[in-house]
N, CA, C and O atoms as CSV, one atom per row, in Angstrom:
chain,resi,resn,atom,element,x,y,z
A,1,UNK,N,N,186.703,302.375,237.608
A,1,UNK,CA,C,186.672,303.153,236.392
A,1,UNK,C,C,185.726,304.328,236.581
A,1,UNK,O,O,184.913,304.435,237.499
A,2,UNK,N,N,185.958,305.291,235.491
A,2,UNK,CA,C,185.159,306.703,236.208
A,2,UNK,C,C,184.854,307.019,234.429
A,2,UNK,O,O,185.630,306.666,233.541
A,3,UNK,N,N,183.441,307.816,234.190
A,3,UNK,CA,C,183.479,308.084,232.990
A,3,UNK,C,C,183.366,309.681,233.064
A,3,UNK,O,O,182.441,310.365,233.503
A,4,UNK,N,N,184.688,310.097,232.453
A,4,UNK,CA,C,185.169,311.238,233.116
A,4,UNK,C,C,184.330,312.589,232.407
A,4,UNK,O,O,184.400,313.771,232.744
A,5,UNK,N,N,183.509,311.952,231.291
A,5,UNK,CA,C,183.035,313.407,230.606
A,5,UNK,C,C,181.465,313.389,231.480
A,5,UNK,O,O,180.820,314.430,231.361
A,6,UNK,N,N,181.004,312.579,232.103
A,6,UNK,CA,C,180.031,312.796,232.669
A,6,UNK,C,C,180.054,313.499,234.514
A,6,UNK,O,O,179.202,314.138,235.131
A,7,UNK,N,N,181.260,313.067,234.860
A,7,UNK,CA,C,181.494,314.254,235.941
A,7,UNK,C,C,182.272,315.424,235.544
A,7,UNK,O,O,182.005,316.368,236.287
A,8,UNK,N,N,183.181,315.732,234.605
A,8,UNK,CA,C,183.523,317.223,233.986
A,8,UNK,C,C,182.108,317.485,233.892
A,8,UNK,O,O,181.949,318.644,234.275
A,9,UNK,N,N,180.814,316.884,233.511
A,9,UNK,CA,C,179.520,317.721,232.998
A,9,UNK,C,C,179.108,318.332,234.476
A,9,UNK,O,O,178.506,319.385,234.687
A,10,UNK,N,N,179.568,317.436,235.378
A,10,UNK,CA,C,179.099,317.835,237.289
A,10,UNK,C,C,179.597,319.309,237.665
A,10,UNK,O,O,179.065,320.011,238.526
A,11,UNK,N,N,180.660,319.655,236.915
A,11,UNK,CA,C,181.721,320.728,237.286
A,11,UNK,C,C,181.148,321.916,236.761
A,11,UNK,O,O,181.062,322.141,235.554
A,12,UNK,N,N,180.793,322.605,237.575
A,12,UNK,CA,C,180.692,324.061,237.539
A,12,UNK,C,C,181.386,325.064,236.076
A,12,UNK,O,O,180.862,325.514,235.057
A,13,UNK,N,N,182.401,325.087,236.479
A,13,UNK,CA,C,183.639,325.674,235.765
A,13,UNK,C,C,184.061,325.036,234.409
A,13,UNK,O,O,184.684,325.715,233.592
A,14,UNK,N,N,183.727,323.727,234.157
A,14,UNK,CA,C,183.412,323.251,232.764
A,14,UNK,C,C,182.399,323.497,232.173
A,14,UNK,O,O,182.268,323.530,230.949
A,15,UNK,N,N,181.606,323.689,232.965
A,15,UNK,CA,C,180.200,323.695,231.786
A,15,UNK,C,C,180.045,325.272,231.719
A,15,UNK,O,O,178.962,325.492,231.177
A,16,UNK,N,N,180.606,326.322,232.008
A,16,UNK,CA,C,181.127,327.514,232.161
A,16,UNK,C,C,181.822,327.487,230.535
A,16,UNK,O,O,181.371,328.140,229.594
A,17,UNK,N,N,182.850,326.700,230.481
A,17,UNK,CA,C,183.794,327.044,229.271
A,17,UNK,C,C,182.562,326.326,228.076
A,17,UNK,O,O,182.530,326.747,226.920
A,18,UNK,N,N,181.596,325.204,228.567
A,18,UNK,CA,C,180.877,324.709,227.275
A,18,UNK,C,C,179.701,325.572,226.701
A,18,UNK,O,O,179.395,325.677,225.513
A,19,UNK,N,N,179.024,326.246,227.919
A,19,UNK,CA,C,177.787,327.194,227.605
A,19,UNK,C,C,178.662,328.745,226.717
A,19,UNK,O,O,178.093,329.274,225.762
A,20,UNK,N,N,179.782,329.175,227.133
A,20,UNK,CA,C,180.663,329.966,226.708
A,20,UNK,C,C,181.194,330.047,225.559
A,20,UNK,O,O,181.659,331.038,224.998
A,21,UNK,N,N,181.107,328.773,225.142
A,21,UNK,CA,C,181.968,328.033,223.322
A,21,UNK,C,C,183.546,328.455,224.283
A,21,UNK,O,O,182.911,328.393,225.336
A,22,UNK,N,N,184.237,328.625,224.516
A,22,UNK,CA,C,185.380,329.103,225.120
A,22,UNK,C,C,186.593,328.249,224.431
A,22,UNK,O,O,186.658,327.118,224.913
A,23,UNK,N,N,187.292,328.437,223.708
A,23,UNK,CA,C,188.280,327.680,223.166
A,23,UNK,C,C,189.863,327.610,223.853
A,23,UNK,O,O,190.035,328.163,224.939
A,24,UNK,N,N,190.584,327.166,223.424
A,24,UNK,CA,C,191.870,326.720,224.310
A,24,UNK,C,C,192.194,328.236,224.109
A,24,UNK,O,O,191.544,328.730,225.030
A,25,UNK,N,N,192.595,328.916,223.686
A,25,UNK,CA,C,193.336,329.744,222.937
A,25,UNK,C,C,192.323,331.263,223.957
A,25,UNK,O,O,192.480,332.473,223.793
A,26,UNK,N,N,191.698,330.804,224.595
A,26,UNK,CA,C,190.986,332.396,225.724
A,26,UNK,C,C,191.803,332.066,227.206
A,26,UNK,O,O,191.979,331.070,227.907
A,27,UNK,N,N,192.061,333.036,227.234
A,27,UNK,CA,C,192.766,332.719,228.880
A,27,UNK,C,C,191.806,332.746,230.376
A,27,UNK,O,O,192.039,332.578,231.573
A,28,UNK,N,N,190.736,333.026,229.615
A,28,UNK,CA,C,188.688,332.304,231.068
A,28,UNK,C,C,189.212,330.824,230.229
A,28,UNK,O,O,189.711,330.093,231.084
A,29,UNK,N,N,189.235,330.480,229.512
A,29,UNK,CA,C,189.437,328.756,229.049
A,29,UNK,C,C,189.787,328.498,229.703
A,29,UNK,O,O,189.196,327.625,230.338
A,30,UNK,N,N,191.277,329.070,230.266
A,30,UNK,CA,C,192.612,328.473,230.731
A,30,UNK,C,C,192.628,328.270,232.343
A,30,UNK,O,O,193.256,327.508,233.078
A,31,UNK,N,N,191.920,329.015,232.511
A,31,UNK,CA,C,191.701,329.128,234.228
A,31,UNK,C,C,190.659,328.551,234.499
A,31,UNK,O,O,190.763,327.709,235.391
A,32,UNK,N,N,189.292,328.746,233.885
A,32,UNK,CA,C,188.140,327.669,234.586
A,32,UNK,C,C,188.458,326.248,234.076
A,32,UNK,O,O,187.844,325.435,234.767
A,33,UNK,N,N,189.227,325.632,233.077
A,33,UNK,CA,C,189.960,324.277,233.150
A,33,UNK,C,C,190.993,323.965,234.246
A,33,UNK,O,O,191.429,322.837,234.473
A,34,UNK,N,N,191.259,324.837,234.754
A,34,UNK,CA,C,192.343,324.456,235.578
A,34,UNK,C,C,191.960,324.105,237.126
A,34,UNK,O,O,192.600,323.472,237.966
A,35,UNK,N,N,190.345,324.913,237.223
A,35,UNK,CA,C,189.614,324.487,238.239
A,35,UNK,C,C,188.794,323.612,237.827
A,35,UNK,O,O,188.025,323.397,238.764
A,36,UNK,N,N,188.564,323.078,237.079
A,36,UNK,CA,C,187.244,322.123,237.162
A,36,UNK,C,C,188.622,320.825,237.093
A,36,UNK,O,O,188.494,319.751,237.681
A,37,UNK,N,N,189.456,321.062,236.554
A,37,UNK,CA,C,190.557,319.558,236.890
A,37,UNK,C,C,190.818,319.492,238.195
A,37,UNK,O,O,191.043,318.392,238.698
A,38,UNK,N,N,190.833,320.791,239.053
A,38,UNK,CA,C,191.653,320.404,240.245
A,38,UNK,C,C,190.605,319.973,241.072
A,38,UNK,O,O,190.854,319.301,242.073
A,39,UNK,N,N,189.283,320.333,240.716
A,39,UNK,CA,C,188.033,319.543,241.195
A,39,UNK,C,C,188.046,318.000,241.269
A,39,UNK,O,O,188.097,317.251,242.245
A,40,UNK,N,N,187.970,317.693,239.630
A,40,UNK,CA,C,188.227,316.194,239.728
A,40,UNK,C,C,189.181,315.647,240.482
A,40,UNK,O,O,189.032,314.581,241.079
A,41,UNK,N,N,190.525,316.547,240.508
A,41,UNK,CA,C,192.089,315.573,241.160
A,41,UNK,C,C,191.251,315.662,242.404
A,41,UNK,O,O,191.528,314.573,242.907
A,42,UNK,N,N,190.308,316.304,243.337
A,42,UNK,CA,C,190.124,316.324,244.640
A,42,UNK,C,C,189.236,315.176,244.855
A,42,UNK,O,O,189.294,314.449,245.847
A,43,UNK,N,N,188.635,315.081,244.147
A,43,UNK,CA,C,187.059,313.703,243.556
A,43,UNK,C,C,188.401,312.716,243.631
A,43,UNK,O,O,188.555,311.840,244.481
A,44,UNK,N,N,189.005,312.923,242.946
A,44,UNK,CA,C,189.119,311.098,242.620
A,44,UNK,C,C,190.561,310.953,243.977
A,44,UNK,O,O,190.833,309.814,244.356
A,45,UNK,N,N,191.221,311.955,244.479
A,45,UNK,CA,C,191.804,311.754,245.663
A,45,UNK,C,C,190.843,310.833,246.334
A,45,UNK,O,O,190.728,309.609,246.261
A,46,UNK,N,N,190.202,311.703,246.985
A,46,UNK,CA,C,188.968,311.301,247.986
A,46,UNK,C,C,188.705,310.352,247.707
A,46,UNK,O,O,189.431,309.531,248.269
A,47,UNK,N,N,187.449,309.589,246.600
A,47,UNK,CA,C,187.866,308.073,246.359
A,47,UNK,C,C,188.798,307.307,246.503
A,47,UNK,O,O,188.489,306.183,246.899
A,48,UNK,N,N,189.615,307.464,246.363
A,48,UNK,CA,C,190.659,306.668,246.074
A,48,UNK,C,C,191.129,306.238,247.461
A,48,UNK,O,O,191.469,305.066,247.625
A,49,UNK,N,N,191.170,307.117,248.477
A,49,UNK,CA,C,191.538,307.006,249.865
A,49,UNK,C,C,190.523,306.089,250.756
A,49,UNK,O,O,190.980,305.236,251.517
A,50,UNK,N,N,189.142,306.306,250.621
A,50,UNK,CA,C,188.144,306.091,250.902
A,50,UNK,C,C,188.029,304.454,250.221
A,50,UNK,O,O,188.056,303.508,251.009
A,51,UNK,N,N,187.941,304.276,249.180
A,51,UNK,CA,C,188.151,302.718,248.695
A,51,UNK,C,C,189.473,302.023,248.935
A,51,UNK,O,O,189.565,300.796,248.982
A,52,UNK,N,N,190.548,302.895,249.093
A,52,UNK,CA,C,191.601,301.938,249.000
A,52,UNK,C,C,192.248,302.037,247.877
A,52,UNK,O,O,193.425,301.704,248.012
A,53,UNK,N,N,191.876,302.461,246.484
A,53,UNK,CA,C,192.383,302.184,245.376
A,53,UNK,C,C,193.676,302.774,245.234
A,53,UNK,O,O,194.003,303.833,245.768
A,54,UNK,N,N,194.553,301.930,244.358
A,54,UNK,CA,C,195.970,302.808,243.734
A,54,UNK,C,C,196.054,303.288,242.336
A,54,UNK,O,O,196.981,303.945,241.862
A,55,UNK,N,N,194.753,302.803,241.596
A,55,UNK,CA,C,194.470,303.033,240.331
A,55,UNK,C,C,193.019,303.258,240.119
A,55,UNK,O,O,192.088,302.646,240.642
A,56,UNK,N,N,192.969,304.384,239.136
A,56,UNK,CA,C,191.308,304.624,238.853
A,56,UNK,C,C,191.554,305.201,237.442
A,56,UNK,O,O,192.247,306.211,237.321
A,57,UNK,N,N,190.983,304.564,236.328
A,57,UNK,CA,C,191.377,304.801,235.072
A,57,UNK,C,C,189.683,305.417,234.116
A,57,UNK,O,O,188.579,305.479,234.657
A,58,UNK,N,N,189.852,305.619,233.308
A,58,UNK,CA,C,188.505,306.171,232.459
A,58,UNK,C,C,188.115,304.940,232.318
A,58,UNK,O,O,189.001,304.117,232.548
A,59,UNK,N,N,186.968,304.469,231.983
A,59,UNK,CA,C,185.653,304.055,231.237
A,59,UNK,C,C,186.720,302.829,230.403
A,59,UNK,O,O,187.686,303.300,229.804
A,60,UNK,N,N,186.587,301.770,230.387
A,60,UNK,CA,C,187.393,300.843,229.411
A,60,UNK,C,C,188.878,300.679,229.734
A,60,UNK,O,O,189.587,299.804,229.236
A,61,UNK,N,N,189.196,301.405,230.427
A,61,UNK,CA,C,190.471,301.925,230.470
A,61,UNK,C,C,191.137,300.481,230.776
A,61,UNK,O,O,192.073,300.135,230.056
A,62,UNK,N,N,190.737,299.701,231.715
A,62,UNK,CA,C,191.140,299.195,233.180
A,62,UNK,C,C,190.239,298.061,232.921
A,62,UNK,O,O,189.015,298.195,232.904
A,63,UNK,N,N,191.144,296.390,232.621
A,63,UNK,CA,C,190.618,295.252,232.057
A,63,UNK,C,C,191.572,294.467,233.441
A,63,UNK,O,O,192.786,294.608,233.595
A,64,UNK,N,N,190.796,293.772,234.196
A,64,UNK,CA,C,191.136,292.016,235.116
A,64,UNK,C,C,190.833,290.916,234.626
A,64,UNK,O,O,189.661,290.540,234.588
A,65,UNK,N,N,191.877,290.172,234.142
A,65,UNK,CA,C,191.080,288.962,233.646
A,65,UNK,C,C,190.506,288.608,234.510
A,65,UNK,O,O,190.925,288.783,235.654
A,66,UNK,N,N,189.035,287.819,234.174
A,66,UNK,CA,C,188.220,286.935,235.187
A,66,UNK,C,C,187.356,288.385,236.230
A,66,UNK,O,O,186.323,288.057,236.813
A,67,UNK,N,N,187.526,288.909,236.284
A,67,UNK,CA,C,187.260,290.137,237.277
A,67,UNK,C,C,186.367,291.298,236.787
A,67,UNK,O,O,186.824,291.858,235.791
A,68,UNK,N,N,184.988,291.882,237.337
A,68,UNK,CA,C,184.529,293.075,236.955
A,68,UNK,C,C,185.239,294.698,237.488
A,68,UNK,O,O,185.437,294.976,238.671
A,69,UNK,N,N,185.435,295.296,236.734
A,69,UNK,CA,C,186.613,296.800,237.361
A,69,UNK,C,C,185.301,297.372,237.908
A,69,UNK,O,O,184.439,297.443,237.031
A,70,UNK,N,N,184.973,297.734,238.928
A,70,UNK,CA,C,183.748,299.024,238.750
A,70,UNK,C,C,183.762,300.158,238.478
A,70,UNK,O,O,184.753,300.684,237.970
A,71,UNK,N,N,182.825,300.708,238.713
A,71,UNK,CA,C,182.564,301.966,237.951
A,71,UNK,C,C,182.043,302.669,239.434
A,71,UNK,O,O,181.100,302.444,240.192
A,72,UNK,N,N,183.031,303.516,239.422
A,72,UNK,CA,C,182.584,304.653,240.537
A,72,UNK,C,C,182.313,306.270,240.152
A,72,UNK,O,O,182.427,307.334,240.761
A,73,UNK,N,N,181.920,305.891,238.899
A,73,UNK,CA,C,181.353,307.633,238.576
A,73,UNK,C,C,180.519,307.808,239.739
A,73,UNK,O,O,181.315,307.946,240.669
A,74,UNK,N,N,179.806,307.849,240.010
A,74,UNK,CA,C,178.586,308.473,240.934
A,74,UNK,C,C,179.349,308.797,242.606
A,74,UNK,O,O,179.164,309.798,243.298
A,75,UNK,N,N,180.242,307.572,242.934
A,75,UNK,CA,C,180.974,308.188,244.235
A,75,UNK,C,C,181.968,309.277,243.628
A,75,UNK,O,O,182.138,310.284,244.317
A,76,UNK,N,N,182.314,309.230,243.005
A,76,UNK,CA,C,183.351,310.581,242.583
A,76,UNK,C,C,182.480,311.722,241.887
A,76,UNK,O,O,183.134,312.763,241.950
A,77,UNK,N,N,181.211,311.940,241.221
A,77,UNK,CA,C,180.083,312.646,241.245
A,77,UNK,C,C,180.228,313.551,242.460
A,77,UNK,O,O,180.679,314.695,242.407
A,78,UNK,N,N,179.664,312.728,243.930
A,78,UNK,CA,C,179.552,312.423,244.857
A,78,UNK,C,C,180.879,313.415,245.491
A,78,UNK,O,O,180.655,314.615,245.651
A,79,UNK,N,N,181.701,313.077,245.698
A,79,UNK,CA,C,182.789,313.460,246.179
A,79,UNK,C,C,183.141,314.565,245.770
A,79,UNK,O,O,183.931,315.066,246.570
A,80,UNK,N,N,182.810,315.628,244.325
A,80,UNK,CA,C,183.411,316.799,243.871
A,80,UNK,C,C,183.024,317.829,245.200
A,80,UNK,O,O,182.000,317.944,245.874
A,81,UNK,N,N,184.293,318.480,245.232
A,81,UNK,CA,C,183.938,319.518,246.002
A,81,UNK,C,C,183.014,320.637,245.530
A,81,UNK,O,O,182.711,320.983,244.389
A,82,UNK,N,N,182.611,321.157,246.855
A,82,UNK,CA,C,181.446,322.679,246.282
A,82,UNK,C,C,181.916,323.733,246.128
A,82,UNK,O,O,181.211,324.678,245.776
């Protein structure tokens, strides 16, 4: 599991549109969202390859009976590209 508003906070280009107020509706919105996602899709690739996983869901997302899901915010932190 990954808690995804605390690595969007890791991202450059998000916290760009938050210091900005930048709303959907500006087209700098539209483009520094489109990089700070393709950031994450590269983060959680990379994990995902690296652990093995076929699934990596948000925060709660992702229940095993009997089983703890972990939490790999910090390797996918970790993993955003520069």
């Amino acid at each position: 599991m990954v808690d995804v508003d605390a690595v969007y906070a890791r991202i450059p280009e998000y916290r760009q549109i938050l210091e900005k107020n930048l709303d959907s509706t500006s087209p700098r919105y539209l483009f520094l969202l489109r990089g700070a996602s393709e950031r994450f899709r590269k983060a959680l690739s990379t994990c995902s390859r690296r652990r093995g996983y076929d699934l990596i869901g948000g925060l709660g997302s992702i229940e095993i009976k009997g089983k703890k899901v972990p939490d790999i915010t910090s390797l996918v932190m970790k993993a955003l590209p520069k």
